[in-house]
Structures are given as structure tokens and as C-alpha cells.
N, CA, C and O atoms as a GROMACS GRO file, in nm:
protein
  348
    1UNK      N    1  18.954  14.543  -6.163
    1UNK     CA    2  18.820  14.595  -6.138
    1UNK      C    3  18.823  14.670  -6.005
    1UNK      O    4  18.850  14.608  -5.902
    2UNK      N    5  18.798  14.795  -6.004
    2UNK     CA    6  18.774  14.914  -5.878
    2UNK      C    7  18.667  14.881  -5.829
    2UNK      O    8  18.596  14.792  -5.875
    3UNK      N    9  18.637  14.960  -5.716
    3UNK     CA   10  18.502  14.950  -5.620
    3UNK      C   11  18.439  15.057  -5.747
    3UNK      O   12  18.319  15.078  -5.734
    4UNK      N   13  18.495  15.115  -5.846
    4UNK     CA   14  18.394  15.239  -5.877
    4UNK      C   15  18.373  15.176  -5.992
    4UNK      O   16  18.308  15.251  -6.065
    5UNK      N   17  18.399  15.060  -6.052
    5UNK     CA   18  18.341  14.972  -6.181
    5UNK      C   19  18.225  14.864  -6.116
    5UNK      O   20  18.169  14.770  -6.172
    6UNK      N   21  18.209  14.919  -5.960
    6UNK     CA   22  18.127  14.784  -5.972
    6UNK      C   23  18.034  14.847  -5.895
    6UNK      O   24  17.920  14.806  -5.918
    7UNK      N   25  18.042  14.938  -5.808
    7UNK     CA   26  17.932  15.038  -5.715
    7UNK      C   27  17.907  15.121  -5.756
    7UNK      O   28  17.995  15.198  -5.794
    8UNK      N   29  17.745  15.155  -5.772
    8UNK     CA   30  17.742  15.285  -5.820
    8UNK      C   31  17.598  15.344  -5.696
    8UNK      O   32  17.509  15.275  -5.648
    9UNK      N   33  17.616  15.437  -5.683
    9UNK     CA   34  17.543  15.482  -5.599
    9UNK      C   35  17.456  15.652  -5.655
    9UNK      O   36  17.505  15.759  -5.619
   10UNK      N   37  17.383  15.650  -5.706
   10UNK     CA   38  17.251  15.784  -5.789
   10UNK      C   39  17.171  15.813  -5.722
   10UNK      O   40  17.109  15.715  -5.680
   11UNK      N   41  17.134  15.911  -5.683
   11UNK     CA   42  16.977  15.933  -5.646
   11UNK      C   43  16.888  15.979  -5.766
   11UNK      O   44  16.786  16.049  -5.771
   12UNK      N   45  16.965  15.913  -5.862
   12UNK     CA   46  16.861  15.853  -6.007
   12UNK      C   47  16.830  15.729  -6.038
   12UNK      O   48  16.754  15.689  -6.126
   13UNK      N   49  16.898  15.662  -5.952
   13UNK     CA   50  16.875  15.488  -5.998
   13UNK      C   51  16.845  15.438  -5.823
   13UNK      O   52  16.920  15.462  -5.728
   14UNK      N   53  16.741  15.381  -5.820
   14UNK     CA   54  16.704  15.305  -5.706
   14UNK      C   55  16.715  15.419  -5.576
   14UNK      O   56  16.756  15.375  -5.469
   15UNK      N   57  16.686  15.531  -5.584
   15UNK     CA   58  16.686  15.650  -5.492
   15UNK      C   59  16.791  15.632  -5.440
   15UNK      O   60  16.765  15.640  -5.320
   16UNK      N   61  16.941  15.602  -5.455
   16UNK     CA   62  17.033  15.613  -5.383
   16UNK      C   63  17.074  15.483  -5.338
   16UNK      O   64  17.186  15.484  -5.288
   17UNK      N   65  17.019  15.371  -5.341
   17UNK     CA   66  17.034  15.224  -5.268
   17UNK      C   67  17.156  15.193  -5.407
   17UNK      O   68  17.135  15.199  -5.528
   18UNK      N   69  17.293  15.158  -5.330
   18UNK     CA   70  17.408  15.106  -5.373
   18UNK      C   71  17.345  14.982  -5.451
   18UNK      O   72  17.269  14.899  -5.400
   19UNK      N   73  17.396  14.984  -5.606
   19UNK     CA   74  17.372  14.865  -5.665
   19UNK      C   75  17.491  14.850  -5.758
   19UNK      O   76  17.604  14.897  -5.740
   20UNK      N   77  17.452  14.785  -5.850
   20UNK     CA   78  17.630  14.690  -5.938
   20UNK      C   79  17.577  14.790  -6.059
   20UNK      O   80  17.476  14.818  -6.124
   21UNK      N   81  17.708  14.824  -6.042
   21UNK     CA   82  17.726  14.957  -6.152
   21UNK      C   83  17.685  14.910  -6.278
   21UNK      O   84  17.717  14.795  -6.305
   22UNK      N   85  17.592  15.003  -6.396
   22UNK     CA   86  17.577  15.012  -6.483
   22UNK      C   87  17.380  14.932  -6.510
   22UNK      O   88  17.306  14.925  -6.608
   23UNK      N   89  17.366  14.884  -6.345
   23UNK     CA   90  17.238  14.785  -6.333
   23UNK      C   91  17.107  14.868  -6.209
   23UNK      O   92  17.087  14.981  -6.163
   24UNK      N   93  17.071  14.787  -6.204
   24UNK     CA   94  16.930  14.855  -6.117
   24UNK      C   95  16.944  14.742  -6.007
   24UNK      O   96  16.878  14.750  -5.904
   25UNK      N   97  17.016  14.657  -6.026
   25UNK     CA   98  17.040  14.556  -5.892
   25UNK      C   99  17.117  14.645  -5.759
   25UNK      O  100  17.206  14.730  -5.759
   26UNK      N  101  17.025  14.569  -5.628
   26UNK     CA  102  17.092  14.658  -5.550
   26UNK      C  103  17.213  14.522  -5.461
   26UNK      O  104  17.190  14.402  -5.454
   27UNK      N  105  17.285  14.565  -5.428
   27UNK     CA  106  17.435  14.466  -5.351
   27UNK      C  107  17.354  14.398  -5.285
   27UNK      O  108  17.380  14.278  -5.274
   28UNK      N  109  17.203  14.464  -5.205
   28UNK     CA  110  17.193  14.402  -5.112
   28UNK      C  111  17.135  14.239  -5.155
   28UNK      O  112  17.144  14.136  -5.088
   29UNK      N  113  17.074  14.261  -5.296
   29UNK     CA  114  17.013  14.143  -5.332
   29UNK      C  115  17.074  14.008  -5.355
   29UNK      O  116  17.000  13.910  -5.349
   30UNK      N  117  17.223  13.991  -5.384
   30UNK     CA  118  17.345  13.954  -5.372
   30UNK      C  119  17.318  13.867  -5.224
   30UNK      O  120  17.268  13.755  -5.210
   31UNK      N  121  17.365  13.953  -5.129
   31UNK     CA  122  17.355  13.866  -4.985
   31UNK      C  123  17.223  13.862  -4.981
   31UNK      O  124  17.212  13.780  -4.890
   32UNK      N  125  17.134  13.883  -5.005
   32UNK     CA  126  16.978  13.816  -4.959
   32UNK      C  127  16.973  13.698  -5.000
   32UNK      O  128  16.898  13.610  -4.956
   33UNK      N  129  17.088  13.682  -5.127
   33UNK     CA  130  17.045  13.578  -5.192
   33UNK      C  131  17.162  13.457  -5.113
   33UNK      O  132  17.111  13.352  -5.074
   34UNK      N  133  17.273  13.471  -5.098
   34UNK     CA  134  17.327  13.416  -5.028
   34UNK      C  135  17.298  13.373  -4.883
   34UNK      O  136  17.341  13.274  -4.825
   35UNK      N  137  17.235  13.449  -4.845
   35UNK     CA  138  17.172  13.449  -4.703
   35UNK      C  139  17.097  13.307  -4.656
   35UNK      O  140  17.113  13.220  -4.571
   36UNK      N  141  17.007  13.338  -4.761
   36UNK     CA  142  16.928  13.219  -4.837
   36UNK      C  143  16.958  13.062  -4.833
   36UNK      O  144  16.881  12.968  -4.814
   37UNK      N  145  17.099  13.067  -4.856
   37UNK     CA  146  17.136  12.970  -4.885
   37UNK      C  147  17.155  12.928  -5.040
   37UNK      O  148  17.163  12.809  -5.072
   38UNK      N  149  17.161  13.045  -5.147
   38UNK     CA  150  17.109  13.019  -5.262
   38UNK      C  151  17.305  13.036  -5.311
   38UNK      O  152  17.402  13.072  -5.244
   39UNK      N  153  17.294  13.000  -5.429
   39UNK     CA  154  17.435  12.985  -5.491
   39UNK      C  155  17.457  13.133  -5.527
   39UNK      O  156  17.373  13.222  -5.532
   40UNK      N  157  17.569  13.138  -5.546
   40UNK     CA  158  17.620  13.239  -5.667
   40UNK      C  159  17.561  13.232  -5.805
   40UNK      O  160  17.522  13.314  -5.888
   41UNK      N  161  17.573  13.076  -5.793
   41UNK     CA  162  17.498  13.122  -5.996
   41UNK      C  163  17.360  13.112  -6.036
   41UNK      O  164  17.311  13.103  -6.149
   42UNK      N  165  17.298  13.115  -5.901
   42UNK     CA  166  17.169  13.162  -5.901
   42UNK      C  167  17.156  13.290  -5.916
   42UNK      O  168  17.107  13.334  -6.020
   43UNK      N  169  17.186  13.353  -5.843
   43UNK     CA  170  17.196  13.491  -5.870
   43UNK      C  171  17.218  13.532  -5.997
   43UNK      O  172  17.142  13.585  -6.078
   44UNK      N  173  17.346  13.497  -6.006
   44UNK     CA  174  17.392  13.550  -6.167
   44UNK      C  175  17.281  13.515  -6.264
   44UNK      O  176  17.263  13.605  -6.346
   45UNK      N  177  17.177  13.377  -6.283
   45UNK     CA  178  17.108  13.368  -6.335
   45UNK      C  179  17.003  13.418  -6.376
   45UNK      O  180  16.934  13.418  -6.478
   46UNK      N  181  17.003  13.494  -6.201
   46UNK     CA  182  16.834  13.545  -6.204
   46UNK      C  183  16.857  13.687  -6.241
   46UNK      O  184  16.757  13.756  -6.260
   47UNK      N  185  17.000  13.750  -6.257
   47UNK     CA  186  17.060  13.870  -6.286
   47UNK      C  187  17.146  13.872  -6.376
   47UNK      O  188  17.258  13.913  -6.349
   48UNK      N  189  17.119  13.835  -6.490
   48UNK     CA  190  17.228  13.861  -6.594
   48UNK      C  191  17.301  14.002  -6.625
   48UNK      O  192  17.416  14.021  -6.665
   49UNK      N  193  17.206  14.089  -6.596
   49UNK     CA  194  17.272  14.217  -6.621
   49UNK      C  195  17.410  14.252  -6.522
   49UNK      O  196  17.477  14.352  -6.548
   50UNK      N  197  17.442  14.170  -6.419
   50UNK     CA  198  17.527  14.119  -6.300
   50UNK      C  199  17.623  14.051  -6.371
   50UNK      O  200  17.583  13.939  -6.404
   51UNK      N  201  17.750  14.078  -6.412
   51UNK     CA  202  17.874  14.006  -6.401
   51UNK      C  203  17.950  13.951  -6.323
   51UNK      O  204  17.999  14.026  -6.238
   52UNK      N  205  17.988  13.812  -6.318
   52UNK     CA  206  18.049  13.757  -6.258
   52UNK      C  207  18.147  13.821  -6.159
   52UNK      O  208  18.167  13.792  -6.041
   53UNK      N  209  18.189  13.891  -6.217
   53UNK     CA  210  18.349  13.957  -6.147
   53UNK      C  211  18.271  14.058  -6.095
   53UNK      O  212  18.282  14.071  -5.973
   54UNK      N  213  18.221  14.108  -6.131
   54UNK     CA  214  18.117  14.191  -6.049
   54UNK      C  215  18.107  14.129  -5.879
   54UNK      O  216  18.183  14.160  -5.788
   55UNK      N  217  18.015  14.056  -5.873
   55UNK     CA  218  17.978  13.986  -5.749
   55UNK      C  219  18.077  13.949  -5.723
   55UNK      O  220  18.081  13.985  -5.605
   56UNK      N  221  18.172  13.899  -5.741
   56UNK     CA  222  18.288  13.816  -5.646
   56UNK      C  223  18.396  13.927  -5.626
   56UNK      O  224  18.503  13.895  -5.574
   57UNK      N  225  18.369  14.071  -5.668
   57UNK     CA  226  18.428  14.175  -5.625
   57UNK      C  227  18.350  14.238  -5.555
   57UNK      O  228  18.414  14.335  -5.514
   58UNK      N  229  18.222  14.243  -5.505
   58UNK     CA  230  18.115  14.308  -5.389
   58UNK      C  231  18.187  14.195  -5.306
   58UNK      O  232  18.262  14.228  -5.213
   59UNK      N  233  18.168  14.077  -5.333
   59UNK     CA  234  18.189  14.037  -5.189
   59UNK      C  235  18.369  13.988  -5.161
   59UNK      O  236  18.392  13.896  -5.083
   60UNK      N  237  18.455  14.042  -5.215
   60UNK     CA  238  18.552  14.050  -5.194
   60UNK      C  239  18.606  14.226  -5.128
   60UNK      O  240  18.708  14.260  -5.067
   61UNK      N  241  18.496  14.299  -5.172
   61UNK     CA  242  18.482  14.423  -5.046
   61UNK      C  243  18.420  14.426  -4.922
   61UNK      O  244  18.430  14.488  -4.816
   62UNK      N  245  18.342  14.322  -4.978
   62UNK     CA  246  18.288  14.285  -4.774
   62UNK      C  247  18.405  14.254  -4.740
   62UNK      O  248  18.466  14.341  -4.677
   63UNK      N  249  18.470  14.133  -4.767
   63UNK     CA  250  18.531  14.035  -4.694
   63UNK      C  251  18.613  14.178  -4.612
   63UNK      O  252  18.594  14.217  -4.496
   64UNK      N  253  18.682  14.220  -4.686
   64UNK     CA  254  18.794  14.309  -4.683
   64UNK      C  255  18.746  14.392  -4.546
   64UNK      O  256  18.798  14.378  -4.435
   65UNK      N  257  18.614  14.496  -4.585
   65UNK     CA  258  18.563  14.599  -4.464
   65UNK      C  259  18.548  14.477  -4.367
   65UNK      O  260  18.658  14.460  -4.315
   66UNK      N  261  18.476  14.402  -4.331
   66UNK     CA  262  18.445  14.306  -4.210
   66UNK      C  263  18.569  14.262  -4.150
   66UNK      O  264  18.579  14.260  -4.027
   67UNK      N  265  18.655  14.231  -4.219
   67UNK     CA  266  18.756  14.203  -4.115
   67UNK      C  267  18.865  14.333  -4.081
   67UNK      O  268  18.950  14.313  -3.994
   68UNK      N  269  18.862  14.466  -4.152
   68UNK     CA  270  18.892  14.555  -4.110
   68UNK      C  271  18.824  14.662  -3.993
   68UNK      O  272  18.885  14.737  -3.917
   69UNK      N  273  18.718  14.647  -4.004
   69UNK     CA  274  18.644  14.612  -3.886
   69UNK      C  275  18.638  14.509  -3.743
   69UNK      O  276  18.593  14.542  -3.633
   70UNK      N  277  18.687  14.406  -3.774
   70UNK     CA  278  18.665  14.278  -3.692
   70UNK      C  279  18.871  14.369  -3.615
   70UNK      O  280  18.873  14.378  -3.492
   71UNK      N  281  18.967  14.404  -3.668
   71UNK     CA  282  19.051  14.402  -3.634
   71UNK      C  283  19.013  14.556  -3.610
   71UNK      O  284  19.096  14.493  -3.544
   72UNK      N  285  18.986  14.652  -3.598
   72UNK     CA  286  18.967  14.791  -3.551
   72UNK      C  287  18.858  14.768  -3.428
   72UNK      O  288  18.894  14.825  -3.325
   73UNK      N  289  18.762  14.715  -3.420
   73UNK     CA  290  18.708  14.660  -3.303
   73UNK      C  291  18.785  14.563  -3.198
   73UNK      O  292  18.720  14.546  -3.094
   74UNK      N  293  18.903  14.500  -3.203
   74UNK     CA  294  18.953  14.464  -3.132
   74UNK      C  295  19.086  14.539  -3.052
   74UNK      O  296  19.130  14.515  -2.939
   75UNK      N  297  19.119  14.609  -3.125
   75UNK     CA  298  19.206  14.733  -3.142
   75UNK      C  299  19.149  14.803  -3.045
   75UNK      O  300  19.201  14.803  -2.934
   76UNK      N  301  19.039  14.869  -3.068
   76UNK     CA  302  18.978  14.948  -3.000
   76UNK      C  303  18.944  14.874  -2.852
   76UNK      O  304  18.937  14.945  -2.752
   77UNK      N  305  18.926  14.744  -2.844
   77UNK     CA  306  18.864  14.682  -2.717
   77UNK      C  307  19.020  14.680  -2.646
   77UNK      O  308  19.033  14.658  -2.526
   78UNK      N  309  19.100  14.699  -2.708
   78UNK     CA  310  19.233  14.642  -2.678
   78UNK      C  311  19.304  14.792  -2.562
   78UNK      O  312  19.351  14.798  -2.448
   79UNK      N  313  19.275  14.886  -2.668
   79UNK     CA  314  19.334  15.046  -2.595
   79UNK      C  315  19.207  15.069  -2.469
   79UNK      O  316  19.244  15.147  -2.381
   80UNK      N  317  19.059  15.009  -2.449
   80UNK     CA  318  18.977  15.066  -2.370
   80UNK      C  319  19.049  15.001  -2.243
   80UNK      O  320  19.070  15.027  -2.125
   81UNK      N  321  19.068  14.932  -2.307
   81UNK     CA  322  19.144  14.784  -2.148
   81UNK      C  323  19.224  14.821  -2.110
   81UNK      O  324  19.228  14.810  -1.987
   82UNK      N  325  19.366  14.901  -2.186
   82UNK     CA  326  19.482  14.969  -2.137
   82UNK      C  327  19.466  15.108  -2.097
   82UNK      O  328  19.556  15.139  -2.019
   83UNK      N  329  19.402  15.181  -2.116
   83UNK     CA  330  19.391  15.291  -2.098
   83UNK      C  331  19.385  15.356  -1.947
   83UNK      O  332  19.293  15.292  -1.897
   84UNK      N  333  19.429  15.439  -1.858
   84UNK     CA  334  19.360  15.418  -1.736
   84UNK      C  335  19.250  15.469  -1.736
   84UNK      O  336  19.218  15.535  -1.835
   85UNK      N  337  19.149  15.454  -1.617
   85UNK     CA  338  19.030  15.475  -1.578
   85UNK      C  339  19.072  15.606  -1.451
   85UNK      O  340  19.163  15.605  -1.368
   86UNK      N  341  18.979  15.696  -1.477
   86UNK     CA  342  18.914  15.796  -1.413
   86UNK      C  343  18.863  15.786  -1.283
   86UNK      O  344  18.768  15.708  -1.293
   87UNK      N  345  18.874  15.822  -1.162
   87UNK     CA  346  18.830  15.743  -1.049
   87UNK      C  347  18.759  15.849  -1.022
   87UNK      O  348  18.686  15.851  -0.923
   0.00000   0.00000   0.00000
């Protein structure tokens, strides 16, 4: 499963707000719902049109960007520190 079987992004469906391909759900409702404190198979419940592999592939692209992020932000904190300074 690709990011492009599971994201779809229209400015025909939900004006453009990223949702799970082929649905009117937007990703974000996913972590609202997790946020929450609510399960996974709540969600899925309250979203059937939402496949399993679906969601555990949105948030297996977070995981992925956040810590590619978390390591490019340190990277970056890493070269500001070495770098010399301008007097």
C-alpha cells in the first residue's frame, strides 16, 4: 500500500483537506480521534468507509515524517553549533 492508495488530496472532495483515499474522511479525524484517547477501532467503527490498512498506513507516514524531522532538526541544530559565527 503507497501513500497514493491511501491519500488523496481534490479540490473536489473536502476543498482540498487530505483525506483516506477513495472517502470524504479527512487524516485529520484519525488523530483527533486518537488524541482523544479513543482506540483505533473506534474509529474504524465510526468510519467504515476507512480500512484498516488504511489508518495504520497514515500513521505509519507520520511516524516516518516526525522522526525524519525529529533527526533533520537535530542535524540542523547540530551544523548551527559548528558553524562559525560572524563577529
Amino acid at each position: 500500500m503507497t501513500e497514493r492508495t491511501v491519500i488523496e488530496t481534490s479540490a473536489e472532495v473536502m476543498h482540498g483537506t487530505p483525506v483516506f483515499a477513495g472517502t470524504r474522511v479527512p487524516l485529520k479525524t484519525l488523530f483527533d480521534y486518537l488524541k482523544s484517547s479513543d482506540r483505533l477501532a473506534d474509529f474504524l467503527d465510526d468510519f467504515p468507509t476507512v480500512s484498516r490498512e488504511q489508518a495504520v498506513k497514515v500513521l505509519e507516514l507520520a511516524e516516518e515524517d516526525l522522526i525524519d524531522a525529529a533527526v533533520g532538526g537535530r542535524v540542523a541544530a547540530k551544523e548551527a553549533q559548528s558553524s562559525p559565527r560572524a563577529s
